[in-house]
mmCIF file as gemmi writes it, N, C-alpha and C atoms, coordinates in Angstrom:
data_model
loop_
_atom_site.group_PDB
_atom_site.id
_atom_site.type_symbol
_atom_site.label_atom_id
_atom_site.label_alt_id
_atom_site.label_comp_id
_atom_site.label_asym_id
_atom_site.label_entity_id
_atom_site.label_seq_id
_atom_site.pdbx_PDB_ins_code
_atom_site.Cartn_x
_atom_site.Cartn_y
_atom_site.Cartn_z
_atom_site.occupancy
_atom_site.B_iso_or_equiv
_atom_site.pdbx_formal_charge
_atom_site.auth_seq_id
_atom_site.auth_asym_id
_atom_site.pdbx_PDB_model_num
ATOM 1 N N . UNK Axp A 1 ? 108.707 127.67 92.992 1 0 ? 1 A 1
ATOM 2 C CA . UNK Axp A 1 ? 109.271 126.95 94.106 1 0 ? 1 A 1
ATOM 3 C C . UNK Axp A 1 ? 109.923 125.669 93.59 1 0 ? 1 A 1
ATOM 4 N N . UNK Axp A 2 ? 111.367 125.458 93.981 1 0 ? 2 A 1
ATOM 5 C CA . UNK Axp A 2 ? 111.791 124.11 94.001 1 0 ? 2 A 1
ATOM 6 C C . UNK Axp A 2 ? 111.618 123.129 94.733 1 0 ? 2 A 1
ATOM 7 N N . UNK Axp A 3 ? 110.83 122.011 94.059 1 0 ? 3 A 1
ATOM 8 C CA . UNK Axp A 3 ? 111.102 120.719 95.146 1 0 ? 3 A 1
ATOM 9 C C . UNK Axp A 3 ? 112.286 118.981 94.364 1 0 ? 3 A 1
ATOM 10 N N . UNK Axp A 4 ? 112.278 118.619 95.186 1 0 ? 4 A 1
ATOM 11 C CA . UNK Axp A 4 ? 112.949 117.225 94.436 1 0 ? 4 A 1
ATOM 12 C C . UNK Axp A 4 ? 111.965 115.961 94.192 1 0 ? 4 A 1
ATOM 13 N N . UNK Axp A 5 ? 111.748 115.009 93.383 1 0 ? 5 A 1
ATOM 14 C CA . UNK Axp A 5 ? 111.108 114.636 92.918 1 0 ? 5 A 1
ATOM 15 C C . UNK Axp A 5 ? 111.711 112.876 92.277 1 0 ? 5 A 1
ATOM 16 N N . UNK Axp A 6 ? 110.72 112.214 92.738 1 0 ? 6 A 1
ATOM 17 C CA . UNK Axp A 6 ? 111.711 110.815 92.283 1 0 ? 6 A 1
ATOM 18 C C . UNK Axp A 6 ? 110.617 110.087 91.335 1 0 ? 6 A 1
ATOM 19 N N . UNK Axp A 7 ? 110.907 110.113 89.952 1 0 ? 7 A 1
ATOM 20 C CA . UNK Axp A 7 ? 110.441 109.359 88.846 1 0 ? 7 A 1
ATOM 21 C C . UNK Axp A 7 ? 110.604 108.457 88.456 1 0 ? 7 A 1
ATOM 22 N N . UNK Axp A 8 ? 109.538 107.652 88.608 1 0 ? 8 A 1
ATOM 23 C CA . UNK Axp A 8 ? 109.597 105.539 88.297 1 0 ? 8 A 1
ATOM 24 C C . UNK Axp A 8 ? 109.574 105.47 87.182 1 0 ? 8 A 1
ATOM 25 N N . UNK Axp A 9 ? 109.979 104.729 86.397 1 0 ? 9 A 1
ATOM 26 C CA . UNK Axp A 9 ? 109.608 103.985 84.734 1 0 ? 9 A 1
ATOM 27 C C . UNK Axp A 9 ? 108.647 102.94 85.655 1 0 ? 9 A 1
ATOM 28 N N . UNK Axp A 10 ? 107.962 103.011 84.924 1 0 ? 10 A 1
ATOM 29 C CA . UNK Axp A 10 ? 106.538 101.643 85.644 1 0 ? 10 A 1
ATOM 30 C C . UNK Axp A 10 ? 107.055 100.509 84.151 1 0 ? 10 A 1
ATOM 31 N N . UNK Axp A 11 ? 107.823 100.688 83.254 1 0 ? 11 A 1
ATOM 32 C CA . UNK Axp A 11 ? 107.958 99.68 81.984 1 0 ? 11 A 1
ATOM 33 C C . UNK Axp A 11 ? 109.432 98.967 83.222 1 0 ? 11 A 1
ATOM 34 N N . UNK Axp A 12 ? 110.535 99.66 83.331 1 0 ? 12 A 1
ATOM 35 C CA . UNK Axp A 12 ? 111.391 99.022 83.647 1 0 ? 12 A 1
ATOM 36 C C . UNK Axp A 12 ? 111.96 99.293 84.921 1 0 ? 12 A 1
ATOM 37 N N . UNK Axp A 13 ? 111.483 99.964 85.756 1 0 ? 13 A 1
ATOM 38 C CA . UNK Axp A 13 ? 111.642 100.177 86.85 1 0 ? 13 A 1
ATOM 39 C C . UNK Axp A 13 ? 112.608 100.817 87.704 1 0 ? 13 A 1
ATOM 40 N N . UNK Axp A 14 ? 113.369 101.573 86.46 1 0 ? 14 A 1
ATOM 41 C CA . UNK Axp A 14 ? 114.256 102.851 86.421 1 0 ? 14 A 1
ATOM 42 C C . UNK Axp A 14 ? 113.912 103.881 87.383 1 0 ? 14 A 1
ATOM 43 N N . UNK Axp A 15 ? 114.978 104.361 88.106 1 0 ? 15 A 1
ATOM 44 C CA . UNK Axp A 15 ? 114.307 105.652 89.244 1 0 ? 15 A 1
ATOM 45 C C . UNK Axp A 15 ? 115.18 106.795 88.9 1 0 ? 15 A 1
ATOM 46 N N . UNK Axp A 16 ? 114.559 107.746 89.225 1 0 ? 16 A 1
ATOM 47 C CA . UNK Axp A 16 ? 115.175 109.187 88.774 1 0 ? 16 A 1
ATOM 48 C C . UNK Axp A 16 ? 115.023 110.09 90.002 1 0 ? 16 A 1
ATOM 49 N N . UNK Axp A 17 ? 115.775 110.765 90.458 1 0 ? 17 A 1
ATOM 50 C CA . UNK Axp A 17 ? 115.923 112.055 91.046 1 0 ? 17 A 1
ATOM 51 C C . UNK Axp A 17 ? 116.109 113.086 91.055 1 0 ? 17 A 1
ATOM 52 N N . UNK Axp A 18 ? 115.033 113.862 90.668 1 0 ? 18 A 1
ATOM 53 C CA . UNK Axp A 18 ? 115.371 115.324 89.923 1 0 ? 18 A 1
ATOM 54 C C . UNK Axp A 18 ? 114.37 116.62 90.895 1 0 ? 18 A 1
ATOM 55 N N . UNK Axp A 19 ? 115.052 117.463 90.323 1 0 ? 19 A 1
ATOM 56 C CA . UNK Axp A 19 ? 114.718 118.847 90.719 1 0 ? 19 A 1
ATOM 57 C C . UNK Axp A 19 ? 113.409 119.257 89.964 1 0 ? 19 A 1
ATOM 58 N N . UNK Axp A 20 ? 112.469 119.933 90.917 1 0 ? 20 A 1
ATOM 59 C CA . UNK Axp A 20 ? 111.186 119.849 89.719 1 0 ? 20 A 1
ATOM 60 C C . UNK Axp A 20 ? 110.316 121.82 90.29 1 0 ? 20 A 1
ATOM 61 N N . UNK Axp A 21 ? 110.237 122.145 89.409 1 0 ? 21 A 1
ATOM 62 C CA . UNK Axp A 21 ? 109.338 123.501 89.606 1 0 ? 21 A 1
ATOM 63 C C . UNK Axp A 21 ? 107.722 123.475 90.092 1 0 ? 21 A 1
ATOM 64 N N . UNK Axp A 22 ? 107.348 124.036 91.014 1 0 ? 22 A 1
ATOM 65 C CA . UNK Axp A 22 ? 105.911 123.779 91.606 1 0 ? 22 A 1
ATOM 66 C C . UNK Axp A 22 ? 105.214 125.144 91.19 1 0 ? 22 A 1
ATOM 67 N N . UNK Axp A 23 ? 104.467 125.243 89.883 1 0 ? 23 A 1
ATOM 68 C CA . UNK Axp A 23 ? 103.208 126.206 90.257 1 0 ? 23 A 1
ATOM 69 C C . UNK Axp A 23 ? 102.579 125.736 89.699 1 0 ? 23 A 1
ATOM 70 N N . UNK Axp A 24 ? 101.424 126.445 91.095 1 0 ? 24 A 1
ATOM 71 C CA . UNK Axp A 24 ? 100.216 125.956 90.959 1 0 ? 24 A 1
ATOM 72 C C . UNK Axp A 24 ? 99.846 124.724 91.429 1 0 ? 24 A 1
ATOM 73 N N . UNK Axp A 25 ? 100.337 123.975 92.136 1 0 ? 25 A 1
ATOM 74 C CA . UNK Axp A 25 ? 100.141 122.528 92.631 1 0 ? 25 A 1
ATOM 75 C C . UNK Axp A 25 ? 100.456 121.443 91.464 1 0 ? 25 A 1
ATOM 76 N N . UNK Axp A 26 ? 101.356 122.251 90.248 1 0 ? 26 A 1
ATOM 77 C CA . UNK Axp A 26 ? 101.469 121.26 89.137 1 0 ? 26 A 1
ATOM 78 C C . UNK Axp A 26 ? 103.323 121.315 89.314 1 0 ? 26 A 1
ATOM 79 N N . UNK Axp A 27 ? 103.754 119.612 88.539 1 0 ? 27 A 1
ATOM 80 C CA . UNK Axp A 27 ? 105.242 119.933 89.035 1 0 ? 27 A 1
ATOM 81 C C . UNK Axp A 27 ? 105.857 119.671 87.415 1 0 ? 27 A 1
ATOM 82 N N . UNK Axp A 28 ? 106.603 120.586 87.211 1 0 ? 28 A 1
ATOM 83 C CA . UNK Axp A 28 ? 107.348 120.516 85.749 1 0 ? 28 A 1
ATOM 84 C C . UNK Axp A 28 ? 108.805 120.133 85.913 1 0 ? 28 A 1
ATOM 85 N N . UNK Axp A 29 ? 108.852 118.827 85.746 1 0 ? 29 A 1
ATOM 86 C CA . UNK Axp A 29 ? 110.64 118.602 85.471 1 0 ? 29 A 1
ATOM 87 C C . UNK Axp A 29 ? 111.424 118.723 84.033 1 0 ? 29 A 1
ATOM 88 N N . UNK Axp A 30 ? 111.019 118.547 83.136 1 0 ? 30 A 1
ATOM 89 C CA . UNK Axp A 30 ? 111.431 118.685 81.782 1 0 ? 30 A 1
ATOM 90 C C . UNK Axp A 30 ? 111.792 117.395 81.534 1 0 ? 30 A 1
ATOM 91 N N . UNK Axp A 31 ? 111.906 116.06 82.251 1 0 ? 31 A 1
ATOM 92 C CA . UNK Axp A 31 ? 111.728 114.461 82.042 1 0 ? 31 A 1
ATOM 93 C C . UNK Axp A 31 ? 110.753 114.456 80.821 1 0 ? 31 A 1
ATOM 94 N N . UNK Axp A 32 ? 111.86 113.793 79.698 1 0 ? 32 A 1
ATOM 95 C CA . UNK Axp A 32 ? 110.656 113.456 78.526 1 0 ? 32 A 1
ATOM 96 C C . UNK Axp A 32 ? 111.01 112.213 78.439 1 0 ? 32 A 1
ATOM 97 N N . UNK Axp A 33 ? 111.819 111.103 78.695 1 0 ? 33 A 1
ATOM 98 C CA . UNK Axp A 33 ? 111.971 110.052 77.8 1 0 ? 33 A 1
ATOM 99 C C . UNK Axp A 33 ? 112.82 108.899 79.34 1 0 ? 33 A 1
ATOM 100 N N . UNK Axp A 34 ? 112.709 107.796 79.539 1 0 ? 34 A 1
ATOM 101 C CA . UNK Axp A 34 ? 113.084 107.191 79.897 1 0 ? 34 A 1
ATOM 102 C C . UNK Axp A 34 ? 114.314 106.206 79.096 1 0 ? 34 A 1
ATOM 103 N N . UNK Axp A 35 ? 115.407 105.443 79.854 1 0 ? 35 A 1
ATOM 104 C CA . UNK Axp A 35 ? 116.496 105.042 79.242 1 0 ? 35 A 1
ATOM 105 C C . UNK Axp A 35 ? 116.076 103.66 78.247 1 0 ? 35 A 1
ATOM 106 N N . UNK Axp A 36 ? 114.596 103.467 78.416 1 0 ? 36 A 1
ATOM 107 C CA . UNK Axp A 36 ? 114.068 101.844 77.769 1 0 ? 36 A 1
ATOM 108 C C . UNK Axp A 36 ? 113.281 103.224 76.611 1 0 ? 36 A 1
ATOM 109 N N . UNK Axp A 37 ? 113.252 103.637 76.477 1 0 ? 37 A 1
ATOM 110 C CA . UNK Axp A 37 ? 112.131 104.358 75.275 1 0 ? 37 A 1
ATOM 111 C C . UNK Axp A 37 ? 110.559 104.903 76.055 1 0 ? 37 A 1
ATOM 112 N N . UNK Axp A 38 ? 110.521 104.401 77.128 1 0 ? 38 A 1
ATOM 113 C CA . UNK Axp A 38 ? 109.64 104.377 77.43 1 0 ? 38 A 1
ATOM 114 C C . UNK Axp A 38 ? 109.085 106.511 77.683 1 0 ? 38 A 1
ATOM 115 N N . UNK Axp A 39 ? 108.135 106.604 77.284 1 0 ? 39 A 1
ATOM 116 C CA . UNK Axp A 39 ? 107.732 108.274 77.382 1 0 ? 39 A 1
ATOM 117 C C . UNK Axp A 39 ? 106.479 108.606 78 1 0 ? 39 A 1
ATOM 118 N N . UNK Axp A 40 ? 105.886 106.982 78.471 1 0 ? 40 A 1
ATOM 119 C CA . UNK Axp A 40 ? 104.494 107.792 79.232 1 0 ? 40 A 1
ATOM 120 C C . UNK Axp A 40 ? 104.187 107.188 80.563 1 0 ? 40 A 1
ATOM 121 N N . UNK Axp A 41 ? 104.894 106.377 80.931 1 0 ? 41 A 1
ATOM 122 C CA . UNK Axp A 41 ? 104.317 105.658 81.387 1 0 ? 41 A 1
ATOM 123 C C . UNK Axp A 41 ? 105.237 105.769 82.993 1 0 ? 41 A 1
ATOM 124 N N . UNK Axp A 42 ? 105.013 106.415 83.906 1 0 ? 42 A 1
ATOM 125 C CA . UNK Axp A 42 ? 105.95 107.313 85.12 1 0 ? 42 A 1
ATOM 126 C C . UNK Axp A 42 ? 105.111 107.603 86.358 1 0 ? 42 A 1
ATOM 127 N N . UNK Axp A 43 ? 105.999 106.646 87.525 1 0 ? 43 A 1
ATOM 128 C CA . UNK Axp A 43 ? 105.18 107.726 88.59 1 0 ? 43 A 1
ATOM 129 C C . UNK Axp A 43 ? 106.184 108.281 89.399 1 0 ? 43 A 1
ATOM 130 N N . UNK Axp A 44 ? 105.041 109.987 89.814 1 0 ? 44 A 1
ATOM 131 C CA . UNK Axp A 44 ? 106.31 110.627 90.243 1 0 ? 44 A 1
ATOM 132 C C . UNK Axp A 44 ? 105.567 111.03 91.506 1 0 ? 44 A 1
ATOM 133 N N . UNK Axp A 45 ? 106.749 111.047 92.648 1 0 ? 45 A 1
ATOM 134 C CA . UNK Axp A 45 ? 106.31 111.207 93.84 1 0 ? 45 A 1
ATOM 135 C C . UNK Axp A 45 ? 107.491 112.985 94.353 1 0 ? 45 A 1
ATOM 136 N N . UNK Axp A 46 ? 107.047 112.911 95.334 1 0 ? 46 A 1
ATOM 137 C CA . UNK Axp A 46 ? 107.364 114.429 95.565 1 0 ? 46 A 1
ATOM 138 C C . UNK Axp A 46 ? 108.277 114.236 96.849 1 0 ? 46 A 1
ATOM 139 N N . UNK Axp A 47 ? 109.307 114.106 96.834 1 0 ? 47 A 1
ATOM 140 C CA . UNK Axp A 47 ? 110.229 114.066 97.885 1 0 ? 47 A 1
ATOM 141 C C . UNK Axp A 47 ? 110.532 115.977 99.191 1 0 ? 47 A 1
ATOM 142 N N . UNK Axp A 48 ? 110.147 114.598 100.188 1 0 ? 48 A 1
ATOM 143 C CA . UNK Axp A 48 ? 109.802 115.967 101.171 1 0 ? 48 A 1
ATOM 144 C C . UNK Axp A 48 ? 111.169 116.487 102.167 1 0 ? 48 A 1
ATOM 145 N N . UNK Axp A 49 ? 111.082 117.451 101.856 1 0 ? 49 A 1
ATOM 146 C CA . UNK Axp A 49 ? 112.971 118.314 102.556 1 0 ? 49 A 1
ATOM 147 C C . UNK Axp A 49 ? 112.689 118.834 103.893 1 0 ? 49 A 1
């Protein structure tokens, strides 16, 4: 299942809007790296359609 999905940098406060795959109640976007370097540190919320 597709849902959309909006990803924070919590370092710089960068937002992202992406398309994200749902199984299993787990969501896979393929987001590895933020535009500051930053790679772990993300919150992602689940935008509702």
């Amino acid at each position: 299942m597709r849902v959309k999905v909006t990803i924070t940098c919590k370092k710089c406060g960068e937002r992202f809007i992406l398309r994200a795959r749902k199984d299993q109640g787990k969501l896979e976007t393929g987001f590895k790296q933020c535009i500051c370097d930053n790679s772990s540190m993300f919150e992602i919320e689940e935008i509702p359609v």
